[in-house]
Backbone atoms as SQL, in Angstrom:
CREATE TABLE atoms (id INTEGER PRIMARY KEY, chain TEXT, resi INTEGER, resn TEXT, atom TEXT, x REAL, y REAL, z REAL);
INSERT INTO atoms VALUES
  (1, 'A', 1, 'UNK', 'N', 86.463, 114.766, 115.535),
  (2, 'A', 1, 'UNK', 'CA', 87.267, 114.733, 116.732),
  (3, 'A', 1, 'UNK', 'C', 86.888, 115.866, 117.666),
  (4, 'A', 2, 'UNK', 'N', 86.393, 116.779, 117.042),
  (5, 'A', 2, 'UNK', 'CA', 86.402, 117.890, 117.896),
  (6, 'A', 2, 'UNK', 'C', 85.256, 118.198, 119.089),
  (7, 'A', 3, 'UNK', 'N', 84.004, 117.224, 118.575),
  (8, 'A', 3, 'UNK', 'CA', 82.902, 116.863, 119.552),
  (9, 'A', 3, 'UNK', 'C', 83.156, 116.363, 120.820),
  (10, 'A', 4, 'UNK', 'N', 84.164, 116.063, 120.450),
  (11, 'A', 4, 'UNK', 'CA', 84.652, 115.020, 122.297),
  (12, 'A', 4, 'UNK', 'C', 84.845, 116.360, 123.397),
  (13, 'A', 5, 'UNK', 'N', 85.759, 117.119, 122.403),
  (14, 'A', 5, 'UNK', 'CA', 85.682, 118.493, 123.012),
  (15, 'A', 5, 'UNK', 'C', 84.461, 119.712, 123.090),
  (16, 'A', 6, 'UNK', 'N', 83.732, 119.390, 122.385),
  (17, 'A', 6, 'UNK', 'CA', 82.633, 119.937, 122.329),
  (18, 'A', 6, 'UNK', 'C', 81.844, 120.302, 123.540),
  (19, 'A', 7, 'UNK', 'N', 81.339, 121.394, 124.174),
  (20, 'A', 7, 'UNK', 'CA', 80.540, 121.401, 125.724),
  (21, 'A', 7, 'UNK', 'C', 78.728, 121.622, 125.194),
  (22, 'A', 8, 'UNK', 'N', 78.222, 120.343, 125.478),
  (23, 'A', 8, 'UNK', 'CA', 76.584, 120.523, 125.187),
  (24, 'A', 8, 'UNK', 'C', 76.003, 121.219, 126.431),
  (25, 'A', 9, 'UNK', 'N', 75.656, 122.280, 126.097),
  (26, 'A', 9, 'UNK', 'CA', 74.021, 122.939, 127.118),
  (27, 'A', 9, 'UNK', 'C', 72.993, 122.343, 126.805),
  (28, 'A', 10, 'UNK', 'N', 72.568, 121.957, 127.922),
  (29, 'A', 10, 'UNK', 'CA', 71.071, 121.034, 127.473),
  (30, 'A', 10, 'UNK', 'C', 69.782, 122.346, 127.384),
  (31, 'A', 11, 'UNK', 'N', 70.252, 123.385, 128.422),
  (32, 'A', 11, 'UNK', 'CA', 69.270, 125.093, 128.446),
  (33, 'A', 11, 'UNK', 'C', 68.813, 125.430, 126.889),
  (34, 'A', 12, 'UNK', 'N', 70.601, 125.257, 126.563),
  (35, 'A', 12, 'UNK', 'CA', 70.428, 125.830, 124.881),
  (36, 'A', 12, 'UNK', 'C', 69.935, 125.148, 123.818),
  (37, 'A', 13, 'UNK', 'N', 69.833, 123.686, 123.799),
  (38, 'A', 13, 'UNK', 'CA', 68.737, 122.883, 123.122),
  (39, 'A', 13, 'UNK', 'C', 67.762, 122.979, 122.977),
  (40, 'A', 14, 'UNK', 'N', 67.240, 123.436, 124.419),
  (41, 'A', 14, 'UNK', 'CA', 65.495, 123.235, 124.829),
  (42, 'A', 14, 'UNK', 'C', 65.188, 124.797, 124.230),
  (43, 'A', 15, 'UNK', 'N', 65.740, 125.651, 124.282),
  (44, 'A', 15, 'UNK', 'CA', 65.539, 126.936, 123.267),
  (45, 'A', 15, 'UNK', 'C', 65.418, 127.055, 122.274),
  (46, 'A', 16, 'UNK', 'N', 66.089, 126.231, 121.576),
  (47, 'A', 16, 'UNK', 'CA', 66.029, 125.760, 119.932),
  (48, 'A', 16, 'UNK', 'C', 64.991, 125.206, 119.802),
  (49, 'A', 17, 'UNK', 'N', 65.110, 124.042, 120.532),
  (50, 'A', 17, 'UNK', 'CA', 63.560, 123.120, 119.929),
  (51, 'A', 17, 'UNK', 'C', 62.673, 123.781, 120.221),
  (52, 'A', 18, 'UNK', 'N', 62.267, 124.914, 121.224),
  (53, 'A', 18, 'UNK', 'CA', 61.067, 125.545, 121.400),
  (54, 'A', 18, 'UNK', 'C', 60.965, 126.365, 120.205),
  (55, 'A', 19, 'UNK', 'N', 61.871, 126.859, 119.674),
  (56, 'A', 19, 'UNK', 'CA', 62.256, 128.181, 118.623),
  (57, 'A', 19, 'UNK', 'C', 61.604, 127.216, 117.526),
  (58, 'A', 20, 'UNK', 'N', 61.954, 126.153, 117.056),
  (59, 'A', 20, 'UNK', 'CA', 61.670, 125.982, 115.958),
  (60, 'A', 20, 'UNK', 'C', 60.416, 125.926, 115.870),
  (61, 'A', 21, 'UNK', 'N', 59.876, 126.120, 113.930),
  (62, 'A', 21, 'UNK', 'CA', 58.945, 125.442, 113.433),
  (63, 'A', 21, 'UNK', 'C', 58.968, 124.738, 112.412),
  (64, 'A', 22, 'UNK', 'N', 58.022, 123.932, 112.268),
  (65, 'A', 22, 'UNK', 'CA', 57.985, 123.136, 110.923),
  (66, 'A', 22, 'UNK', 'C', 58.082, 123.997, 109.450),
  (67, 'A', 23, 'UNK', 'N', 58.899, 123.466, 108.728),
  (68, 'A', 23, 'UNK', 'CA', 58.878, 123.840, 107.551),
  (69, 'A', 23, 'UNK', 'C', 57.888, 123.665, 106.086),
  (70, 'A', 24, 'UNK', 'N', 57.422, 124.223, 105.810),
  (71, 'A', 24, 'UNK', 'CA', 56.784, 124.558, 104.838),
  (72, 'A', 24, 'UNK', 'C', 57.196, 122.989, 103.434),
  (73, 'A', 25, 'UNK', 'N', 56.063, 122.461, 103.135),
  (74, 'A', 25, 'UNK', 'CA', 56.734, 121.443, 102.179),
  (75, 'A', 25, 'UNK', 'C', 57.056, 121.818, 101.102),
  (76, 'A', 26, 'UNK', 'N', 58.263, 121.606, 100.516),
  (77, 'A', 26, 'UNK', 'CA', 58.977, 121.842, 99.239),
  (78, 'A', 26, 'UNK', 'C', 58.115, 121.876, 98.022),
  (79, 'A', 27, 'UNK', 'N', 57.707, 122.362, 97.008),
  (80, 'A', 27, 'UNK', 'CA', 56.702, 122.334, 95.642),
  (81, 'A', 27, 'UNK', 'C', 57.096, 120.980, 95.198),
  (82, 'A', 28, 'UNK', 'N', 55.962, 120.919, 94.677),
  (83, 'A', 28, 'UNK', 'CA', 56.394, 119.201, 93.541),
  (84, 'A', 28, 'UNK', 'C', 57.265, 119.689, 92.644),
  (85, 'A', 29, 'UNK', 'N', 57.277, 120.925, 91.688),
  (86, 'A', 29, 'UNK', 'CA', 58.342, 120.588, 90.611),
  (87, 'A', 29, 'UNK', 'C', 59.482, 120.089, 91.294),
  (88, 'A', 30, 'UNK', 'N', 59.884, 120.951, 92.498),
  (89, 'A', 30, 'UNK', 'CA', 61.380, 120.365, 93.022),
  (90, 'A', 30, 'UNK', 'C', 61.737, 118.748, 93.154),
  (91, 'A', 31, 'UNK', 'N', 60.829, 118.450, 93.745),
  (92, 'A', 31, 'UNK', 'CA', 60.800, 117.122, 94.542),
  (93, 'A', 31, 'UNK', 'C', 61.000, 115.741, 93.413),
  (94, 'A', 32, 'UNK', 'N', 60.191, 116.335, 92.208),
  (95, 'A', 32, 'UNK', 'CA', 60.045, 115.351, 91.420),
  (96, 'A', 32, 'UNK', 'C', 61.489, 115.088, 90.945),
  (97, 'A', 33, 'UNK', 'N', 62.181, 116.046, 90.549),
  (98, 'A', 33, 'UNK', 'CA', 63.325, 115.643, 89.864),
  (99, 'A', 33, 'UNK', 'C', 64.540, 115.578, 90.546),
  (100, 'A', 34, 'UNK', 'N', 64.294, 115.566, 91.754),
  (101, 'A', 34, 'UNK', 'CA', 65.255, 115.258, 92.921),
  (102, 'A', 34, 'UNK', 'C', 65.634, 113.884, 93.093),
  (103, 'A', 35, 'UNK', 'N', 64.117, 113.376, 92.791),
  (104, 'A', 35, 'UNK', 'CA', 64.022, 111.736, 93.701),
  (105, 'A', 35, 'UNK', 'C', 64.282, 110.984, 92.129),
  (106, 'A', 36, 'UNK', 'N', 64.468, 111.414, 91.041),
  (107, 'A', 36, 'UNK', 'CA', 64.336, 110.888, 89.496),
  (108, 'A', 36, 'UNK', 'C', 66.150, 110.720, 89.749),
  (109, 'A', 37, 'UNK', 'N', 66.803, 111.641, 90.185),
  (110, 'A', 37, 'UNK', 'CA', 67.964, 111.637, 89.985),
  (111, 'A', 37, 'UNK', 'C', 68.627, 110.847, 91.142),
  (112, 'A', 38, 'UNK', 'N', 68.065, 110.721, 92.203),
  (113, 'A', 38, 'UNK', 'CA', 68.385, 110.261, 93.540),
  (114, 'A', 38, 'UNK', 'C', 68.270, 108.562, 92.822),
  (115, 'A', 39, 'UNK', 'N', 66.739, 108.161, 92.383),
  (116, 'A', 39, 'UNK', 'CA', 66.796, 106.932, 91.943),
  (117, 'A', 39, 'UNK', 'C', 67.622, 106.588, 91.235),
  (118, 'A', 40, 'UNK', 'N', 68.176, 107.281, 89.849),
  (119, 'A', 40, 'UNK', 'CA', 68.781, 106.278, 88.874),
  (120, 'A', 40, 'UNK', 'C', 70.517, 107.033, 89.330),
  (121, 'A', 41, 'UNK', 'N', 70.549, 107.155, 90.346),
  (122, 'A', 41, 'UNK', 'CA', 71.999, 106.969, 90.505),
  (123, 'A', 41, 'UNK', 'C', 71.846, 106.144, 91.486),
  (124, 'A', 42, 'UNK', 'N', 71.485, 105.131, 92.272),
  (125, 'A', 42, 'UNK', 'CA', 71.188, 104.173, 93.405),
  (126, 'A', 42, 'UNK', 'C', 71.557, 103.039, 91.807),
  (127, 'A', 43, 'UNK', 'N', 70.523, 102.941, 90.946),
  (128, 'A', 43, 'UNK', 'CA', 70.449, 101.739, 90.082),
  (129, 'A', 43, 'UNK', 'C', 71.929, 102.218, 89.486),
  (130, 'A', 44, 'UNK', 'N', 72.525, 102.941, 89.263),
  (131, 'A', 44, 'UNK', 'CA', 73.655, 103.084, 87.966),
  (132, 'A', 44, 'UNK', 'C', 75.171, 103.509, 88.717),
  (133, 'A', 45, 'UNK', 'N', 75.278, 102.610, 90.190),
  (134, 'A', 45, 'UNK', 'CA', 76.720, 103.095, 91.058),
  (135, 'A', 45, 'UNK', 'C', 77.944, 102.383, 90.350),
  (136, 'A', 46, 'UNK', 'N', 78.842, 103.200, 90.003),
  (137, 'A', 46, 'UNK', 'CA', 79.789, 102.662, 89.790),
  (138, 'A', 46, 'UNK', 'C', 80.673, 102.186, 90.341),
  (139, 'A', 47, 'UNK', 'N', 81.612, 101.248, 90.245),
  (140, 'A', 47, 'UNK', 'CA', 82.580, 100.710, 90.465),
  (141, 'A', 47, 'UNK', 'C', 83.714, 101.405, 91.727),
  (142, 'A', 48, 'UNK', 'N', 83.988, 102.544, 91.106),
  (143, 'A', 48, 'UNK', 'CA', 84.338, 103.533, 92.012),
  (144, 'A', 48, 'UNK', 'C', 83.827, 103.482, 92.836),
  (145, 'A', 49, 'UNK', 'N', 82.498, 104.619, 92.691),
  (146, 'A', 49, 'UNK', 'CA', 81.650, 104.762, 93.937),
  (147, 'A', 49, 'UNK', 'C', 81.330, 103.147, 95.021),
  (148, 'A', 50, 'UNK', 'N', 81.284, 102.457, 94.509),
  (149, 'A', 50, 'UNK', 'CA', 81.451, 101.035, 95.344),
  (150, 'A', 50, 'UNK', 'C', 82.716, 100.627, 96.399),
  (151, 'A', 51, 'UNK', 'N', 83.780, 100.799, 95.698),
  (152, 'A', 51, 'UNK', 'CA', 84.880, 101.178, 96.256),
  (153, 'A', 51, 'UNK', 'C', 85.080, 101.772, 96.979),
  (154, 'A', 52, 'UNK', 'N', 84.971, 102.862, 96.809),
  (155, 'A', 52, 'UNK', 'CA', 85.124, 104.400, 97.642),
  (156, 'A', 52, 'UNK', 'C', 84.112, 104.084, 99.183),
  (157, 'A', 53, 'UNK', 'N', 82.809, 103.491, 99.375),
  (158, 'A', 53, 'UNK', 'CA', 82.440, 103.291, 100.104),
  (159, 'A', 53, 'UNK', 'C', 82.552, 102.298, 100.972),
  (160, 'A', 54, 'UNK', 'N', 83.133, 101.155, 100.076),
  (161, 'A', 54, 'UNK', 'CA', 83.723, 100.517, 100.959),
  (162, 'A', 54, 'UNK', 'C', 84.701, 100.710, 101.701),
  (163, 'A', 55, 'UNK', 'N', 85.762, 101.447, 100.849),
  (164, 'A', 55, 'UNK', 'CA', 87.460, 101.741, 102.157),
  (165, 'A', 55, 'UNK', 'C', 86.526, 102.738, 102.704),
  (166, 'A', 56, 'UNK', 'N', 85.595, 103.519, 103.282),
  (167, 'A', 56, 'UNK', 'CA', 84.988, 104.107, 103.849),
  (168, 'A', 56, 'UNK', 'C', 85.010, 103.767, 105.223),
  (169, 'A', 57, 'UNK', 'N', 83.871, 102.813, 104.903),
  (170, 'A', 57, 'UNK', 'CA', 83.493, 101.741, 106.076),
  (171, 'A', 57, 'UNK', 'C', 84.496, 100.846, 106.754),
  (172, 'A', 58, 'UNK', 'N', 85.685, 100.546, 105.952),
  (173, 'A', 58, 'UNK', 'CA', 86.884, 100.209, 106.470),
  (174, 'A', 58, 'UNK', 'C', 87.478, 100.835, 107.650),
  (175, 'A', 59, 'UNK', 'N', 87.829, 101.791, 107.241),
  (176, 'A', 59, 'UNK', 'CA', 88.433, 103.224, 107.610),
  (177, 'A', 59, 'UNK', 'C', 87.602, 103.216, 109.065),
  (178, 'A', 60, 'UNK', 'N', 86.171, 103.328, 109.023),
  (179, 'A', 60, 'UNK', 'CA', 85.513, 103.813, 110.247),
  (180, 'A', 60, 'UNK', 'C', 85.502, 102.344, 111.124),
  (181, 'A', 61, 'UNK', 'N', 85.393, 100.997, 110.438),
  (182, 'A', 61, 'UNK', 'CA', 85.496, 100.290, 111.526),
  (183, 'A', 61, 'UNK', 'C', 87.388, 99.915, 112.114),
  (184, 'A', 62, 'UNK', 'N', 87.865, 100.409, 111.489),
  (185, 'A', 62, 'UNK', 'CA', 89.769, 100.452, 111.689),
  (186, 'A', 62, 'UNK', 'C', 89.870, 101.114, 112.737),
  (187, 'A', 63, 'UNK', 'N', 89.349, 101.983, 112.310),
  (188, 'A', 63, 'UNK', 'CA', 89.609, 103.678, 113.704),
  (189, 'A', 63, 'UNK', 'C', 89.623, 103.227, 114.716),
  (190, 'A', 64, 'UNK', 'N', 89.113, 102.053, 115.240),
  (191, 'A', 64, 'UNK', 'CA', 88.982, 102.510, 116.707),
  (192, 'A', 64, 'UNK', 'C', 90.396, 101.281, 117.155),
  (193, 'A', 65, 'UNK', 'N', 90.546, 101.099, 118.865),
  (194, 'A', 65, 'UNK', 'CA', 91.661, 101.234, 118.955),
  (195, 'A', 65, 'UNK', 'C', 91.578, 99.532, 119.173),
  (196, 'A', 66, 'UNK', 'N', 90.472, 99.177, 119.839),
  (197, 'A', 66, 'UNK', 'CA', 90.100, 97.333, 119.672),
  (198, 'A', 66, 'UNK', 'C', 90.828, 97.140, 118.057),
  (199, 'A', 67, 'UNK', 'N', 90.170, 97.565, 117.103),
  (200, 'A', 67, 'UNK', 'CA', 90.712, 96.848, 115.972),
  (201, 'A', 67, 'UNK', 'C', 91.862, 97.047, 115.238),
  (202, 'A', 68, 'UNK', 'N', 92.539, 98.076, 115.751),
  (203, 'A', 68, 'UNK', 'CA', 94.144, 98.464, 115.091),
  (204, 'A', 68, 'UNK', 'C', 94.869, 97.027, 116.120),
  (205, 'A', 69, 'UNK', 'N', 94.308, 97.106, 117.582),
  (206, 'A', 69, 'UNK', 'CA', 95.103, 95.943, 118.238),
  (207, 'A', 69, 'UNK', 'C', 94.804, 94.735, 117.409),
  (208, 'A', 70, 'UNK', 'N', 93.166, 94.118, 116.768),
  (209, 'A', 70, 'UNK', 'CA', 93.075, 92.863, 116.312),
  (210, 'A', 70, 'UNK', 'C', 93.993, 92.618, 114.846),
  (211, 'A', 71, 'UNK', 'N', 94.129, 93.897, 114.427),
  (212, 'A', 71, 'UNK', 'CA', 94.577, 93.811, 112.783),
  (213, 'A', 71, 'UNK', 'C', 96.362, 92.986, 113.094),
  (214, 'A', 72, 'UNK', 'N', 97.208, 94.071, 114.068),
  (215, 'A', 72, 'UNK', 'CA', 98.319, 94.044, 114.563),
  (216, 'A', 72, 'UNK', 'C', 98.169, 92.288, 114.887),
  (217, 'A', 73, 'UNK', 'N', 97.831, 92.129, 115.846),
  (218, 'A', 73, 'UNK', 'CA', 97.789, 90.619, 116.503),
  (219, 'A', 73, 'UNK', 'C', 97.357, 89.914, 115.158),
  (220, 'A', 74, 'UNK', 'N', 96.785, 89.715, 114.376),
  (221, 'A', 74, 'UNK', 'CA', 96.290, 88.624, 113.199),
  (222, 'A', 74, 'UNK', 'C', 97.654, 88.932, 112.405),
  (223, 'A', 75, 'UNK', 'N', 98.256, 90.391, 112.370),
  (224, 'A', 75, 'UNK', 'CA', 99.497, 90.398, 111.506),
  (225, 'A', 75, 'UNK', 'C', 100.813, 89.584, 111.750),
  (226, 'A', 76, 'UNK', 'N', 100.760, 89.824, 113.436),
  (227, 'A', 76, 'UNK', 'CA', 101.557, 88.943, 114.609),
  (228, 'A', 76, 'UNK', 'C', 101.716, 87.657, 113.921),
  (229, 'A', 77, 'UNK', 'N', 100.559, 87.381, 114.252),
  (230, 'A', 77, 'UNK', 'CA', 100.088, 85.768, 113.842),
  (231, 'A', 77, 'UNK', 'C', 100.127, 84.812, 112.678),
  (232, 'A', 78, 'UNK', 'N', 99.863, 85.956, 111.641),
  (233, 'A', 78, 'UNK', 'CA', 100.254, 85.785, 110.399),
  (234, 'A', 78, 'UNK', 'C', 102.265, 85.358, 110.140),
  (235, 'A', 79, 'UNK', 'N', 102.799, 86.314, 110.669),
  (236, 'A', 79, 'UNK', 'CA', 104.066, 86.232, 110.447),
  (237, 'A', 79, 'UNK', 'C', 105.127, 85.270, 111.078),
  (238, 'A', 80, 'UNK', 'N', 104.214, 85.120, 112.523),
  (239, 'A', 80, 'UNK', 'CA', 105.009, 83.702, 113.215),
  (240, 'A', 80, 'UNK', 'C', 104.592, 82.785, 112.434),
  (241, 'A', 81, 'UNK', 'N', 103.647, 82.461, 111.406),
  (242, 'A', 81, 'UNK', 'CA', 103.617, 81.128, 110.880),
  (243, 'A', 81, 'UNK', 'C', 104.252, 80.939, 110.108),
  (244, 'A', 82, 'UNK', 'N', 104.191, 81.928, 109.571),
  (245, 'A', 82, 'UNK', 'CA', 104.951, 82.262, 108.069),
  (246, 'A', 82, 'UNK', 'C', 106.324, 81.647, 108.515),
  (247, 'A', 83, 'UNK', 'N', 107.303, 82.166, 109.413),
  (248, 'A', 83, 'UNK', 'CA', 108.259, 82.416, 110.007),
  (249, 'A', 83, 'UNK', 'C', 108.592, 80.756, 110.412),
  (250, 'A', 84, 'UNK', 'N', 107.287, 80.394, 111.254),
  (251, 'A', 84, 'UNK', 'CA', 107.703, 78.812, 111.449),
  (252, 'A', 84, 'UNK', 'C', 107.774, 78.061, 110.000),
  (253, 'A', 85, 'UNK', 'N', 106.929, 78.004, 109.093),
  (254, 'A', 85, 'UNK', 'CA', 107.040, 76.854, 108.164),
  (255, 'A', 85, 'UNK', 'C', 108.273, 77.225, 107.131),
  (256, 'A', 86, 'UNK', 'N', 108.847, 78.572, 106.816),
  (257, 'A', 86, 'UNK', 'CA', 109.620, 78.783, 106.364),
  (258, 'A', 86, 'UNK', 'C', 111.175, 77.545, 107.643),
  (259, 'A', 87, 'UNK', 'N', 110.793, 77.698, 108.727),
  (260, 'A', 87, 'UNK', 'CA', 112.242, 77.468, 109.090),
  (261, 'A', 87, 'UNK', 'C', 112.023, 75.791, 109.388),
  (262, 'A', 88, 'UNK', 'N', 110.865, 75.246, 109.440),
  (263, 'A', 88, 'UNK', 'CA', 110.786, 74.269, 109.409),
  (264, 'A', 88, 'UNK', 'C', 111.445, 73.315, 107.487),
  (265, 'A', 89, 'UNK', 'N', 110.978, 74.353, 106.884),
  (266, 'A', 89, 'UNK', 'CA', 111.565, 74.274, 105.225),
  (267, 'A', 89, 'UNK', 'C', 112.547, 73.903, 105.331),
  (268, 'A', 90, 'UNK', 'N', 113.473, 74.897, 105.663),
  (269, 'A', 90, 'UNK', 'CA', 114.791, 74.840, 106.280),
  (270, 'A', 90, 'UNK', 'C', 115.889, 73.721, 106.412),
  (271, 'A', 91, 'UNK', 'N', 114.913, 73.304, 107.836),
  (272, 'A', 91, 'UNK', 'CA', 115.177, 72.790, 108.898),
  (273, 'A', 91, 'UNK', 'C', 115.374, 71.118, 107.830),
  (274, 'A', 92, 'UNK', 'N', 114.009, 70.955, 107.195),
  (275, 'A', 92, 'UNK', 'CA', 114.004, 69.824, 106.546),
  (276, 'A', 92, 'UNK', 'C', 114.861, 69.626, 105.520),
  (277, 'A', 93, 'UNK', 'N', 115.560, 70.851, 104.998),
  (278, 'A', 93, 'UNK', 'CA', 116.642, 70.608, 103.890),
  (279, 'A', 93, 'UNK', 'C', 117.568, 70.443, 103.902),
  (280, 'A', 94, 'UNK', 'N', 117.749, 70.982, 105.219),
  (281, 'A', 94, 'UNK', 'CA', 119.660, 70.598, 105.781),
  (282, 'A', 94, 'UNK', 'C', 119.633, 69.288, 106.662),
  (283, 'A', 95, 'UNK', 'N', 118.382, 68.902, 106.709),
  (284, 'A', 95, 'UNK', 'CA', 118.705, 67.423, 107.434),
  (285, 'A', 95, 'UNK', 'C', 118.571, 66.263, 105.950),
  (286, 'A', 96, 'UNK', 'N', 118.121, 66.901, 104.796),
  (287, 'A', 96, 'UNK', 'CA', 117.917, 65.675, 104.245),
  (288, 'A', 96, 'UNK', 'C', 119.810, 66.005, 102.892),
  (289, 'A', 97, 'UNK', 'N', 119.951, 66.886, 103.249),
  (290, 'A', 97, 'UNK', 'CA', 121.822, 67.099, 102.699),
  (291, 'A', 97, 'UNK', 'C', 122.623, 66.738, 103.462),
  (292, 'A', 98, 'UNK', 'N', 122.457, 66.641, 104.794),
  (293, 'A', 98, 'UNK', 'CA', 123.243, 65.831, 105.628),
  (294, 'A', 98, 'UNK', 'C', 122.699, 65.010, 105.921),
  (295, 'A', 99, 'UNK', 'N', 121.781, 63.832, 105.640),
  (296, 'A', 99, 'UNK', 'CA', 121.627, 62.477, 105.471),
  (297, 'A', 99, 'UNK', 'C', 122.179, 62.168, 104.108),
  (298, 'A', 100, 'UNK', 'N', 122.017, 62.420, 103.288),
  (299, 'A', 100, 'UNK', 'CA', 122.818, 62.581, 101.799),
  (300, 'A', 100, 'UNK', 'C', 123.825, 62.065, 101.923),
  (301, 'A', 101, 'UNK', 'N', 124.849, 63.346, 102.556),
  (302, 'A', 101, 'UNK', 'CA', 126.664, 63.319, 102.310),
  (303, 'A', 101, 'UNK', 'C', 126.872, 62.182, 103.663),
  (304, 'A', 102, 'UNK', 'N', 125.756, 61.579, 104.735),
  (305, 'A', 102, 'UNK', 'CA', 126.689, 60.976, 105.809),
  (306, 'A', 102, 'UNK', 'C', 126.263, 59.587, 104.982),
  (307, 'A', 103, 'UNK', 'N', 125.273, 59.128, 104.248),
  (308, 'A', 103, 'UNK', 'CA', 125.246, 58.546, 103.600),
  (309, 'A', 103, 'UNK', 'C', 126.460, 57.937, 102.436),
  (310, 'A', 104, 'UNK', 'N', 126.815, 59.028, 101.991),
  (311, 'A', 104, 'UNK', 'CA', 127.794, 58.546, 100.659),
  (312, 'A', 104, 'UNK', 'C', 129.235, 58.722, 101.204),
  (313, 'A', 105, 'UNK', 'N', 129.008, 58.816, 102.997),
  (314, 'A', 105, 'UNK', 'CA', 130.540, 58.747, 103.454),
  (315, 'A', 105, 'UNK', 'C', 130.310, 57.261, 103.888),
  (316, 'A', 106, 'UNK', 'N', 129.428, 57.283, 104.262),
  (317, 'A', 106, 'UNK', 'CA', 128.963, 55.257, 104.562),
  (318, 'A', 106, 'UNK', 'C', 129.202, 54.394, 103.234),
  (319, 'A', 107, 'UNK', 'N', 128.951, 54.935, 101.952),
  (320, 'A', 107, 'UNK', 'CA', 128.967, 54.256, 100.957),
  (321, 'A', 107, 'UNK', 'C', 130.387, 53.782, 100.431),
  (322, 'A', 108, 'UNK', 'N', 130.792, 52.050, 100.722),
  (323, 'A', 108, 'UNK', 'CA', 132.601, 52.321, 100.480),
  (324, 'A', 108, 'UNK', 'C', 132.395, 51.181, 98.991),
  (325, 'A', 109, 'UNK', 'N', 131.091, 51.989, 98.437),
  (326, 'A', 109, 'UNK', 'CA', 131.726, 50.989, 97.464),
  (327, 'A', 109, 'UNK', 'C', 131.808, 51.301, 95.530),
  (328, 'A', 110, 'UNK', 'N', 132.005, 52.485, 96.333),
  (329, 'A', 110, 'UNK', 'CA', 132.124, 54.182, 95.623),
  (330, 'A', 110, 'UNK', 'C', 133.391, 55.077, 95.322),
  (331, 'A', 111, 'UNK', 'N', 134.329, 54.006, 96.123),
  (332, 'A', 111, 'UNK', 'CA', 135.658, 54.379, 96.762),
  (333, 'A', 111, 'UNK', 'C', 136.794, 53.299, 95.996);
């Protein structure tokens, strides 16, 4: 968050990148057992770690403010239906109890 606030000098970039130099390549012993361990945790992710990256990616495509509105509106949407077929349920049960009882007030041969 705080980058938004952040003030870039473009002066002070171009100083840096002039400043720098290339770095010196790392020895093989290092490297070798870097990329040994880098590999067999790629082949051996767990369950967790699967997880975890996914609500990740959740999380970052949620954030923004388009999709808190689409989530809200599909929730909207979700609940008026819900809302209609429940009252349509309803609707159909008290008409078929009062076809019932106007029925067995019609019926005189019950009486």
């Amino acid at each position: 968050m705080f980058l938004f606030f952040m003030k870039n000098d473009p002066d002070d970039l171009d100083r840096l990148l002039q400043e720098w130099t290339a770095l010196p390549a790392p020895s093989g012993q290092l490297a070798s057992p870097v990329w040994q361990r880098i590999e067999s945790g790629d082949r051996r992710a767990s369950w967790f770690g699967n997880l975890t990256m996914l609500l990740r990616e959740l999380e970052m495509r949620f954030a923004r403010p388009h999709a808190i509105v689409a989530v809200v509106a599909v929730g909207l949407l979700v609940g008026v239906f819900f809302a209609e077929v429940r009252t349509r349920y309803n609707a159909t049960q008290i008409d078929a109890e009062m076809s019932a009882r106007y029925l067995s007030l019609l019926d005189v041969s019950h009486r």
